[in-house]
Every structure is written in C-alpha cells, then in structure tokens.
N, C-alpha and C positions, 0 to 999 in steps of 0.2 A: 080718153075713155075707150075711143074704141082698141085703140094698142093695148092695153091693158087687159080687154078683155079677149084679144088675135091671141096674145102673149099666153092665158091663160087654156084655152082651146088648145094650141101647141103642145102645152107641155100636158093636160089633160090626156091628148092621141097620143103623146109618145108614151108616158106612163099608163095606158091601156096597152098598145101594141106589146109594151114592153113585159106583159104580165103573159098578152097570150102566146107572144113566142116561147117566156120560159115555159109556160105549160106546155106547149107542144114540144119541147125540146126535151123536157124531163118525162113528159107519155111515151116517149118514140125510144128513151133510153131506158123504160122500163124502171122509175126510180119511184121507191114505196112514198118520198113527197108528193109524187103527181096530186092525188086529191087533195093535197094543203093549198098547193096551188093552184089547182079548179076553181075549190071553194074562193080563193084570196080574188079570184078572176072576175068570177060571180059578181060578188059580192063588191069591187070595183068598179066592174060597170055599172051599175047603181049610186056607189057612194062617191065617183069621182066626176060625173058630170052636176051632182047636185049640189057638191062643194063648189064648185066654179060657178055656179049659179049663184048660191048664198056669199061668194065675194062678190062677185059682180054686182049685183043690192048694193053691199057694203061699200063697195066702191063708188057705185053712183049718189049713196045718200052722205057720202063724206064728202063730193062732188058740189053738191047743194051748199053743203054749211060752207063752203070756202067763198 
C-alpha cells in the first residue's frame, strides 16, 4: 500500500513539474499556446493530486476485500 501510494506521489510531481516547465518554456519563447498551457497547469494542480487521492481509496478499499 504504501509503494503504491510513494509510486503515485512520484509520478503525480513529475507530471506537475512537467506542465510548469513547459509553460515557463513556452512564456519565455513567446508562443501564442502559453495560455493553453497556463490554463492545462491550473487546472492540474487541482485535478492531479485529487486523482491520486480517489486511487488511493480505491486501492485501499480493494485492499480490504482481498
């Protein structure tokens, strides 16, 4: 369980990190996507730690029936 949920955290930071470098990489290069990926950024941090939340339930309550 807990690997599972290390594993999850992991790859959570990377695919955040991984949003605000491109944004900062495409603001700094002046490219008319930057706000697609603002928004995508946003909107990430939000929906990527609450995802890892709702597996981790799922993981624990499939945990139980085993």
């Amino acid at each position: 369980m807990k690997k599972v949920r290390q594993l999850l955290a992991i790859i959570g930071v990377v695919l955040l990190v991984g949003l605000y470098v491109t944004t900062i990489v495409f603001a700094l290069l002046d490219d008319p996507r930057t706000f697609h990926f603002l928004g995508a950024s946003i909107a990430a941090t939000v929906i990527i730690p609450v995802m890892i939340w709702v597996i981790g339930i799922f993981v624990k309550m499939n945990k139980k029936e085993e």
